[in-house]
PAKOLSE-39231 format. One line per 8 residues: number of its first residue (from 1); their letters; for each residue y, z, x of N, C-alpha, C, O. Coordinates in steps of 0.02 Angstrom, whole numbers. Atoms other than C-alpha are relative to their C-alpha. Example, Ala and Ser with C-alpha at 12.3 -4.5 7.8 and 13.67 -1.06 7.14 Angstrom:
2
1 = AS = -59,0,45,-225,390,615,60,0,45,59,33,97 ~ -59,-3,-42,-53,357,684,55,37,-39,110,45,-14 $
***
This chain:
273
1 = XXXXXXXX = 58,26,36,4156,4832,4842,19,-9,-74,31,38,-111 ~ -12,18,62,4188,4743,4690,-48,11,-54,-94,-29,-58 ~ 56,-24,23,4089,4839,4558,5,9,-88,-25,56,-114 ~ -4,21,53,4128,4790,4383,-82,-9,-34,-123,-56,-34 ~ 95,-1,4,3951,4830,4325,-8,-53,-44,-57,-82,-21 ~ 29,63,35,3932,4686,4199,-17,-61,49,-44,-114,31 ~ 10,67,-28,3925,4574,4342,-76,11,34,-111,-35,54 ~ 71,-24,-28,3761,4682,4406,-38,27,-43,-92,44,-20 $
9 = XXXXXXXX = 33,-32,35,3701,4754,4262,-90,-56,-1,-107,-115,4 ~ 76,14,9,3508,4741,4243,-24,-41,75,-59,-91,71 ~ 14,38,-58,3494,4691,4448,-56,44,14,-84,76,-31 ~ 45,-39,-2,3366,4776,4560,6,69,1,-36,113,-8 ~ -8,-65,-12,3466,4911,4590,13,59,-59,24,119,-53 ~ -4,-39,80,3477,4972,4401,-62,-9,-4,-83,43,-30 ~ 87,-4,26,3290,4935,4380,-21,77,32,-49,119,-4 ~ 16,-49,-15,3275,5076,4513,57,68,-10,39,126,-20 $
17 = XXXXXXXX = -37,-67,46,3426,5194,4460,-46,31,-61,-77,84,-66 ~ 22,-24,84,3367,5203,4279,-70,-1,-11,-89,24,-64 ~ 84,-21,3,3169,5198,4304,14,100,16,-3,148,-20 ~ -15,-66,-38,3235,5364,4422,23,46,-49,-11,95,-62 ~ -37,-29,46,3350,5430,4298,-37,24,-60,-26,79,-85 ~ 33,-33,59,3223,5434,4147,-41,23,21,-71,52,-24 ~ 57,-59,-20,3098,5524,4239,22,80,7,0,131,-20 ~ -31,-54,2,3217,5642,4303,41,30,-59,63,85,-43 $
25 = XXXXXXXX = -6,-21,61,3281,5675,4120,-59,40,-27,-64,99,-41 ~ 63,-29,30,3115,5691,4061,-20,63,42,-22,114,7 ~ -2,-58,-27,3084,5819,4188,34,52,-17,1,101,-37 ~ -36,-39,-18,3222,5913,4189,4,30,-80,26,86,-94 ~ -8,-28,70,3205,5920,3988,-70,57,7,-69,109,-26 ~ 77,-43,-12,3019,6009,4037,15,70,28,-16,122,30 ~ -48,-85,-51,3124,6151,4132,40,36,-42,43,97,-37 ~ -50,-18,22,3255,6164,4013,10,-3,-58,20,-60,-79 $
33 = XXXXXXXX = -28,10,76,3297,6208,3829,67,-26,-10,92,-16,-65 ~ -59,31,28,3453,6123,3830,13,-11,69,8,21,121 ~ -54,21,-62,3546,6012,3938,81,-49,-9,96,-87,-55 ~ -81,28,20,3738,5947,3955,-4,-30,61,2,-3,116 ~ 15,51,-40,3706,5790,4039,99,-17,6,140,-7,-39 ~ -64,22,-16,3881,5728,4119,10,-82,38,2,-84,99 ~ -9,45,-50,3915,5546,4175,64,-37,5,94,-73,-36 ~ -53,9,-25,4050,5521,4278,17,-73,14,77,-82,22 $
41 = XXXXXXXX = -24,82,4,4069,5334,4290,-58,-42,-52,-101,-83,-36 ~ 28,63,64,4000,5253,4111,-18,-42,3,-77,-57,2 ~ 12,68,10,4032,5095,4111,18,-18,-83,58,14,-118 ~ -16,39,85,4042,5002,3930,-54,37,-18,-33,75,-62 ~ 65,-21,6,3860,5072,3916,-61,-27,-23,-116,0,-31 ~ 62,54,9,3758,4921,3873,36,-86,23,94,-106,29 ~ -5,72,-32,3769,4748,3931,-28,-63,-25,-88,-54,-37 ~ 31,40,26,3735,4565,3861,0,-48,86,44,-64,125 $
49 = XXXXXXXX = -12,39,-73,3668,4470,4016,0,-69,-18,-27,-108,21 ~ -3,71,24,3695,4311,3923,69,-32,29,85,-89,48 ~ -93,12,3,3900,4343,3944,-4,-34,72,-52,-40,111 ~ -35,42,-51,4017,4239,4072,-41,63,75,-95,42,96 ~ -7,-27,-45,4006,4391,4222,-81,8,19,-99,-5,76 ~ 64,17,-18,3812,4406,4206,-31,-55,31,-77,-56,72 ~ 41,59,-17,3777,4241,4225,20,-15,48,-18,-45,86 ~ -25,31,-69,3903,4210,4366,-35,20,40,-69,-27,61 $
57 = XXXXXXXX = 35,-22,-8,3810,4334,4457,-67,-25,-8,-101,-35,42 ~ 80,24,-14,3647,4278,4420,-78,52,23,-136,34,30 ~ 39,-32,-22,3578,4459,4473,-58,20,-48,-113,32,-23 ~ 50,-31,28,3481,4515,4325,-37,-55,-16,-77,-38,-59 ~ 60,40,-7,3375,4353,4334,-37,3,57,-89,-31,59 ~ 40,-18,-37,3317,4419,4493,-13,89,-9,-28,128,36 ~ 15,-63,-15,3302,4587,4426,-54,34,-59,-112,47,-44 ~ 10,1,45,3264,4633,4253,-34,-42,-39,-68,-7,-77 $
65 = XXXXXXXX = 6,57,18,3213,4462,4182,-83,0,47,-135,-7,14 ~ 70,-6,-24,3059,4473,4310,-55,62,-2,-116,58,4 ~ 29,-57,19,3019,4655,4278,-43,-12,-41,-104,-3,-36 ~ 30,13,58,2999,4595,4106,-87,-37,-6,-138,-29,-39 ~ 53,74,0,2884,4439,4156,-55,25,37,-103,-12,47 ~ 35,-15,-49,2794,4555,4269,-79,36,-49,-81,65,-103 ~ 69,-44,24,2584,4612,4250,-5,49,51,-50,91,45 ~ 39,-76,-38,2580,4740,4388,55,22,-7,78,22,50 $
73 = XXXXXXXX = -68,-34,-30,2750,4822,4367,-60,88,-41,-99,96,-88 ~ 43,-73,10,2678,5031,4376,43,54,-62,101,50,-83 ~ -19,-49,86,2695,5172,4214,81,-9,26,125,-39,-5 ~ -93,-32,-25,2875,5224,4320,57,-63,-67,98,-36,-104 ~ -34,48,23,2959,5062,4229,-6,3,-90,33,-32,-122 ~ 30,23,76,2879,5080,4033,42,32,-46,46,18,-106 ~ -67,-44,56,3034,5217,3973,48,-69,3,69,-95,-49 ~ -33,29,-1,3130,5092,4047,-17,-78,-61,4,-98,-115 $
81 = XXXXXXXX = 39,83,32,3053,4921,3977,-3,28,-82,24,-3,-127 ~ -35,-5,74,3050,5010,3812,57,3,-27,62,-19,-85 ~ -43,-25,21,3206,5063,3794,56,-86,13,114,-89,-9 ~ -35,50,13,3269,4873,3827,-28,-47,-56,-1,-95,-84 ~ 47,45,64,3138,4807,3699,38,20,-80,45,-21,-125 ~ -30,-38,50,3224,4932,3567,62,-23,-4,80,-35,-61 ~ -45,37,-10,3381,4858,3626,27,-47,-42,74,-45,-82 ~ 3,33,25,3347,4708,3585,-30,-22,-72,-35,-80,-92 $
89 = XXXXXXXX = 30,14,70,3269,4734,3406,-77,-18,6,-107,-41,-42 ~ 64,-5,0,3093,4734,3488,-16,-80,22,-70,-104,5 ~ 10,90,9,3107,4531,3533,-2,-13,100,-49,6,136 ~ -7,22,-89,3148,4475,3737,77,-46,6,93,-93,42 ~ -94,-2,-3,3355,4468,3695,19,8,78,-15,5,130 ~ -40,23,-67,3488,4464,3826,36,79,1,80,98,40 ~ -70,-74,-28,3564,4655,3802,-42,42,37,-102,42,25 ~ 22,-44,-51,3529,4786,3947,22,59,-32,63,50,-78 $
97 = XXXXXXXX = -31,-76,8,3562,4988,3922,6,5,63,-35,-11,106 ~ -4,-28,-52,3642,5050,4045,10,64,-7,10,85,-65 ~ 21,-78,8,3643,5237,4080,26,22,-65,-19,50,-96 ~ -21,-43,55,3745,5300,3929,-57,-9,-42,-79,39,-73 ~ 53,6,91,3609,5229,3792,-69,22,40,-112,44,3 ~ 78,-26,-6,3446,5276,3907,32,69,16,-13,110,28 ~ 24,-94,24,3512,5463,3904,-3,15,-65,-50,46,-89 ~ -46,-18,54,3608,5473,3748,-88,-34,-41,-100,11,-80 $
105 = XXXXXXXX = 64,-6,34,3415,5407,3668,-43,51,-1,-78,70,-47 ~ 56,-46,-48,3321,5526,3772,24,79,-28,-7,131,-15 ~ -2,-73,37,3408,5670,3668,-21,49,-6,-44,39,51 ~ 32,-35,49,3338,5798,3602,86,66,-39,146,69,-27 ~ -59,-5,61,3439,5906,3457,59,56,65,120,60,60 ~ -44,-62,-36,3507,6053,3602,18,-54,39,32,-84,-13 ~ -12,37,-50,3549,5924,3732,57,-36,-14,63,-53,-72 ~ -50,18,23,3709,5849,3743,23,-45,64,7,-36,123 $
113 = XXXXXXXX = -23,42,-65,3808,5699,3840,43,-15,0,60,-44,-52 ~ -76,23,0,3975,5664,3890,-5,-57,54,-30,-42,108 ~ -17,69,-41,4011,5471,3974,69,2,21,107,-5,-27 ~ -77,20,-30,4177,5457,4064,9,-52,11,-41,-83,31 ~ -23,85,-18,4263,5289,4088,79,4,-13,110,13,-66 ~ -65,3,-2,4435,5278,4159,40,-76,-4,98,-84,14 ~ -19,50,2,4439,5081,4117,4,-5,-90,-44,-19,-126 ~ -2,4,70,4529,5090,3931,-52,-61,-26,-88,-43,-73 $
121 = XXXXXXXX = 41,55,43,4428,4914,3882,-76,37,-25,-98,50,-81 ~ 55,-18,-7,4260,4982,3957,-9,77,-55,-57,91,-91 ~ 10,-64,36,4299,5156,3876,-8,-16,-77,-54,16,-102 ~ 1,25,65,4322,5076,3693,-69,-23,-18,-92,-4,-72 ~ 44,20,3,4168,4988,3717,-55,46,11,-108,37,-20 ~ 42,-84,-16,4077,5167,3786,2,10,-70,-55,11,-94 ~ -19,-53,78,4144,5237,3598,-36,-26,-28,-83,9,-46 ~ 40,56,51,4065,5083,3499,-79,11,5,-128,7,-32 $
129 = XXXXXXXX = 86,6,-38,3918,5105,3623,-38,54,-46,-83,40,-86 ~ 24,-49,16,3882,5273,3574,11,27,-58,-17,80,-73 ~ -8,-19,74,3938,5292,3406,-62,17,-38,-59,66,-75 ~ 73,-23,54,3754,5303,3317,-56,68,22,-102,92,-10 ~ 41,-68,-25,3689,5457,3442,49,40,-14,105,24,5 ~ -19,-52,35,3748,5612,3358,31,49,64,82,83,60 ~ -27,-62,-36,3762,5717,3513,11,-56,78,-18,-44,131 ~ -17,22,-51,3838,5581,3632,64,-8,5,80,-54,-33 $
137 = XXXXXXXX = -72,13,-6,4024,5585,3674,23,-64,50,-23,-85,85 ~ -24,50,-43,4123,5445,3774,75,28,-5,110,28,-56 ~ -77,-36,-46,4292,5529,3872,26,-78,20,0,-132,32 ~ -44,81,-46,4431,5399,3932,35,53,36,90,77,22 ~ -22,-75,-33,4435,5550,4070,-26,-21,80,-64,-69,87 ~ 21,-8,-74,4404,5563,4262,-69,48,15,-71,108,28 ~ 68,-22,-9,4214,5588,4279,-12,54,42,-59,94,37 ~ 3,-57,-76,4247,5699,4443,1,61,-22,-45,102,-24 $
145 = XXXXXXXX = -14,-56,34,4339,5822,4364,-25,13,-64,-8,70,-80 ~ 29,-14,67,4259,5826,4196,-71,32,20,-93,73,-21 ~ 54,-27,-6,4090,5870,4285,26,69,7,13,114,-34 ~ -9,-76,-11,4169,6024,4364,20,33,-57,-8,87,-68 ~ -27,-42,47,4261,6080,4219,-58,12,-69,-59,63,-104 ~ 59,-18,51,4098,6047,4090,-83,52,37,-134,77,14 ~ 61,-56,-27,3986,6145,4218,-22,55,-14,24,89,-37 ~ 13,-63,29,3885,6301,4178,28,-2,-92,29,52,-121 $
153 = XXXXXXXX = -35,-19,61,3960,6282,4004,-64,-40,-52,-74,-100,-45 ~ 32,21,45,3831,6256,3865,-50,-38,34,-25,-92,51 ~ 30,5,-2,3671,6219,3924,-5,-32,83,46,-28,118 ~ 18,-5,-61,3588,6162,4096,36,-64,33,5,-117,26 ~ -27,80,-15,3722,6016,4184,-51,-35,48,-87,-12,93 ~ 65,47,-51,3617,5859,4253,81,-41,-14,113,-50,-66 ~ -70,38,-19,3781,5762,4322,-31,-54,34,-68,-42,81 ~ 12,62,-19,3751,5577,4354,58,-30,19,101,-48,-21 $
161 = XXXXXXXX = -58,35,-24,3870,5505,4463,-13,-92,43,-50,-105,90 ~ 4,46,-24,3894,5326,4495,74,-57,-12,90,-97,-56 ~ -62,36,17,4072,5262,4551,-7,-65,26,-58,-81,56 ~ 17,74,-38,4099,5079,4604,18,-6,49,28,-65,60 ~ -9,-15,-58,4144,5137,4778,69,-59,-1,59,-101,43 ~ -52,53,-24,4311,5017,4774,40,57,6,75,55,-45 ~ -49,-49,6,4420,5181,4811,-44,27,81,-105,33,89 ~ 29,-16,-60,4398,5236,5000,-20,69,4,-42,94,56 $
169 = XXXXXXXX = 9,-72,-3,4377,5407,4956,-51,20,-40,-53,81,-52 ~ 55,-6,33,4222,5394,4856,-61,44,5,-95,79,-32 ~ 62,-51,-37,4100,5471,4963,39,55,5,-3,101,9 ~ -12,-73,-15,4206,5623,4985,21,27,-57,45,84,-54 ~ -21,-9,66,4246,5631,4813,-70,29,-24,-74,84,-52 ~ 67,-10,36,4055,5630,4764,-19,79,33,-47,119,-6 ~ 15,-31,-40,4035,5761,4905,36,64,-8,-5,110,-4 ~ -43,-26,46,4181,5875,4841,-38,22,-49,-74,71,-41 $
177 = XXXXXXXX = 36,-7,56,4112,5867,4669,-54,46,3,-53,106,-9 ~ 52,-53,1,3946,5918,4695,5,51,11,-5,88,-37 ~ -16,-65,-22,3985,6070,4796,49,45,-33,54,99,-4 ~ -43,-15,40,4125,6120,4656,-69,17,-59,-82,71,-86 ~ 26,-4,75,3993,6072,4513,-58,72,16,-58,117,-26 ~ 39,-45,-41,3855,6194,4624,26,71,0,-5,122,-16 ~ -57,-83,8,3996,6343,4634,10,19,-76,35,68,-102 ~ -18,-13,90,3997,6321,4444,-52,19,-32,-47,61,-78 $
185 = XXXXXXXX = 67,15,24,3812,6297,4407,-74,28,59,-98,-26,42 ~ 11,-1,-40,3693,6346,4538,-64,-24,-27,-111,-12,11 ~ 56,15,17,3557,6273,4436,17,-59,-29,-11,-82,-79 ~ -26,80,51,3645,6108,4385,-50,-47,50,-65,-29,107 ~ 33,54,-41,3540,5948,4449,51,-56,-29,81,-66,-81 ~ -56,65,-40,3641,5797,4520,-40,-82,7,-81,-81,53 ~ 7,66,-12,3597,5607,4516,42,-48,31,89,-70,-2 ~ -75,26,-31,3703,5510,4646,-11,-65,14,-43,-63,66 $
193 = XXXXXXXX = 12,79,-13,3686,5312,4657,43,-13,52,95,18,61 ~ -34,17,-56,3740,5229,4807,3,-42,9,-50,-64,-14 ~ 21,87,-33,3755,5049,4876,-38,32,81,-25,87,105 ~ 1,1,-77,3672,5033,5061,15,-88,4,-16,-136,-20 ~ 6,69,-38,3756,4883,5151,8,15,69,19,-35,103 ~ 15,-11,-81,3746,4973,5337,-28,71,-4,-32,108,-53 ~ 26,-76,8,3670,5131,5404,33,41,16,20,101,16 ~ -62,-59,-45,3811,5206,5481,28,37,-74,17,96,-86 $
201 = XXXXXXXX = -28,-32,58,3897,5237,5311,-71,38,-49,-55,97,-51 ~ 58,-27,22,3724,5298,5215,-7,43,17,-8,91,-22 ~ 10,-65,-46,3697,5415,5359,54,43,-18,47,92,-54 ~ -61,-55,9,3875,5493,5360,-3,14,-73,14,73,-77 ~ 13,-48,40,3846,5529,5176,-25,59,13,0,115,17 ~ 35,-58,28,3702,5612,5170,-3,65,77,-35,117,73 ~ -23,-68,-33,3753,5728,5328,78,37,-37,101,88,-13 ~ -47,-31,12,3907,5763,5225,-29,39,-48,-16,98,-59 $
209 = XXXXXXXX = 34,-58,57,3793,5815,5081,-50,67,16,-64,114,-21 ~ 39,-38,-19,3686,5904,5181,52,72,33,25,123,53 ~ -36,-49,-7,3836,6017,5220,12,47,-66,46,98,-68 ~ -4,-32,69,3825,6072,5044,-44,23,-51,-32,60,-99 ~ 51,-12,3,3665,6073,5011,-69,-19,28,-74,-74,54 ~ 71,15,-43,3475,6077,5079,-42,-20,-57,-97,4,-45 ~ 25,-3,47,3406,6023,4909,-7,-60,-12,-26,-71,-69 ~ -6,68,6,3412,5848,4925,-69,-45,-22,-119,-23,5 $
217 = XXXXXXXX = 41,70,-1,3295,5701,4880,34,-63,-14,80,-87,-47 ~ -45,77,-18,3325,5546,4930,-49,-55,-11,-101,-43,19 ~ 15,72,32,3260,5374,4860,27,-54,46,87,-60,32 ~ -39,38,-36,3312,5249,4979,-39,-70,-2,-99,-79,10 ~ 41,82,16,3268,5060,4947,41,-43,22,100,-52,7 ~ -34,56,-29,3297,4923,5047,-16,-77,-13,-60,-111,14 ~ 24,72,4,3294,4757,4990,-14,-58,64,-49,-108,58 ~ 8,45,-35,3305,4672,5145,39,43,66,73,93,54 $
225 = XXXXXXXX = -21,-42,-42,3352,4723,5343,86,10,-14,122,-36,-33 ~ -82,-39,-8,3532,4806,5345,33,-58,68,48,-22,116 ~ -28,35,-43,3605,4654,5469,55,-24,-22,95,-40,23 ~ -56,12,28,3736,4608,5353,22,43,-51,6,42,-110 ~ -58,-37,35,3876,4748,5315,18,-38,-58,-1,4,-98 ~ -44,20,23,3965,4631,5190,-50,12,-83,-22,29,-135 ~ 42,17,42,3809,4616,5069,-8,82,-29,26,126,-3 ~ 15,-57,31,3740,4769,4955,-72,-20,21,-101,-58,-17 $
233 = XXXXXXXX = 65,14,-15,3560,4764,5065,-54,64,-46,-112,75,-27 ~ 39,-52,24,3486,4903,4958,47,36,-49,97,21,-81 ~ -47,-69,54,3536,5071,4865,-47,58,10,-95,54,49 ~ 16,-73,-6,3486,5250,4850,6,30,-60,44,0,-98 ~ -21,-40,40,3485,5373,4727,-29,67,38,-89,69,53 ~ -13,-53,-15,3517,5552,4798,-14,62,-59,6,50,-116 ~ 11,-50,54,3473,5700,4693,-20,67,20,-59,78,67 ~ 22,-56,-35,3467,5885,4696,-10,48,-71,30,49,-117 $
241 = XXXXXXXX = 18,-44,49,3387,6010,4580,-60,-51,-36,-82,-41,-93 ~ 47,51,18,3263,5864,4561,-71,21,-17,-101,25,37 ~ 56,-33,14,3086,5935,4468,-33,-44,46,-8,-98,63 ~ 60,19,-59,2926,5898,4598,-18,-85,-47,-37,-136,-19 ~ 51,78,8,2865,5740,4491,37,-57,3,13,-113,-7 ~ -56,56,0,3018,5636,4506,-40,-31,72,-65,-87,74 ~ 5,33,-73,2973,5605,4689,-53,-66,-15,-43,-122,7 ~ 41,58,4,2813,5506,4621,32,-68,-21,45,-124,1 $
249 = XXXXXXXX = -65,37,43,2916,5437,4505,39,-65,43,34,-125,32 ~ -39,45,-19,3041,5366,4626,-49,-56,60,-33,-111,83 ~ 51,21,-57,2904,5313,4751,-17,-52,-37,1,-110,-26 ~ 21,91,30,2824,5193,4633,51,-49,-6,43,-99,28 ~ -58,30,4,2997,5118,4576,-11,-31,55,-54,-75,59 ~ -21,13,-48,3048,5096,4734,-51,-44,61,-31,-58,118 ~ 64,24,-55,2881,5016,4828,-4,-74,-64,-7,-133,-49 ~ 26,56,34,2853,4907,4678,56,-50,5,39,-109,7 $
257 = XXXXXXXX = -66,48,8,3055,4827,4679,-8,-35,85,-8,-96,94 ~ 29,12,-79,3012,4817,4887,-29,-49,11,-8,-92,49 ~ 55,21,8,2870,4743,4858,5,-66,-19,-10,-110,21 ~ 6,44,39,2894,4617,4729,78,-31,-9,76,-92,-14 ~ -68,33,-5,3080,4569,4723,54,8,76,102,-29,86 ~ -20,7,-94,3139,4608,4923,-24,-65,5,-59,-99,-33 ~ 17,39,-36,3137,4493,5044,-43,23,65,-62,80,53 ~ 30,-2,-48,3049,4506,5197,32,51,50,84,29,75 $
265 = XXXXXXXX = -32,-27,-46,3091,4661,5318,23,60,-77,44,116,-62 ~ -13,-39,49,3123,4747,5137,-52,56,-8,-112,44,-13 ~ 75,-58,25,3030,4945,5105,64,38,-48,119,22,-73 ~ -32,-43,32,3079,5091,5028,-41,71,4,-99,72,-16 ~ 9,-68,-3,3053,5276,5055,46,70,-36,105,77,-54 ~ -22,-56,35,3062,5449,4984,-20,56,13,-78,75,20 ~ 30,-51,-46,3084,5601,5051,76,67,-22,132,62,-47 ~ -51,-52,36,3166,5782,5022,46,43,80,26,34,138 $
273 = X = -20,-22,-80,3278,5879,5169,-8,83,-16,1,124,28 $
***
């Protein structure tokens, strides 16, 4: 899976990551006097969907771009939708945040964030990204191992993992991880993004995660039926140590993108194991 996020940035499946993601921040800041947020696959950390790879793509005009244009989109979306309005200097510009700038905003003074990016360009562009938040770092480091080794250490880890699955060992990597970052932390909470393009692979995740833990919630959104492997028919976000109001949280997301940008045969459910 070819996953060069500028070519997806601001699609449907970042509308529902990062609606998910700032709830579960905001939560998890309600639990916690300090947190050492970790994300293991960066990215550059903001996006112009004007550039060549956006536009080839064409996804964040079915993703983002209608969010915007939208009158019923529900509260779940309004951290988000601000935080691209701010972006843009408050106007209806072409740059997206992607996860590094909607945590690394979401601060507060004890809280702290490290971005990993093992693509030197993307990582340079992480540094630039985050240069004006005081307590945001950008690593040109291996996200995997950087969670385990920053675990338990200085304040409560919330580890956001999202690799571009082009490495066949991805899922057992993510699966690994957790159960390492868990032996480190037993109170760390986990954010795990996923593609769904069949159910066979989806499934064998989350029974591999479920070997590691019973703490799960799962977000699962399908844009359209699962009949074609080749396509990205949906996504997921996985999470464990997840506070009780996320679930609403992801429920609206996830019914409203269903709803209003699916196709036909498209839902989305949420549910804990």
């Amino acid at each position: 899976m070819n996953y060069r996020h500028a070519f997806h940035a601001g699609n449907f499946a970042d509308l529902h990551k990062h609606a998910i993601l700032l709830s579960m921040l905001s939560a998890l800041q309600g639990e916690s006097e300090a947190l050492s947020v970790i994300d293991t696959h960066a990215g550059a950390g903001g996006y112009d969907l004007s550039g060549e790879m956006a536009r080839r793509s064409g996804e964040a005009q079915a993703g983002i771009f209608r969010l915007r244009a939208a009158t019923d989109a529900p509260p779940v979306f309004g951290p988000l939708l601000k935080a691209v309005a701010e972006m843009n200097g408050g106007g209806a510009g072409d740059l997206y945040p992607g996860s590094p700038v909607l945590m690394a905003r979401g601060l507060r003074k004890a809280d702290r964030y490290a971005g990993c990016e093992l693509r030197p360009d993307d990582a340079q562009l992480l540094r630039e990204t985050l240069a004006p938040y005081a307590n945001a770092q950008a690593l040109e480091a291996d996200g995997f191992a950087t969670a385990v080794q920053r675990a338990g250490k200085g304040g409560r880890a919330f580890v956001v993992i999202d690799p571009p699955f082009e490495r066949p060992d991805d899922y057992q990597r993510i699966a690994e991880t957790t159960k390492a970052v868990l032996a480190r932390a037993q109170d760390a909470a986990l954010a795990i993004w996923l593609p769904i393009k069949d159910l066979e692979t989806f499934d064998a995740f989350l029974r591999a995660m479920e070997t590691v833990t019973d703490r799960l919630l799962v977000a699962e959104l399908r844009l359209r039926p699962l009949t074609d492997p080749m396509k990205m028919n949906g996504c997921a976000m996985v999470m464990i140590g997840a506070p009780a109001g996320v679930d609403d949280a992801a429920t609206q997301a996830g019914d409203w993108i269903a709803a209003r940008l699916g196709e036909a045969g498209g839902r989305s459910r949420v549910w804990r194991t």
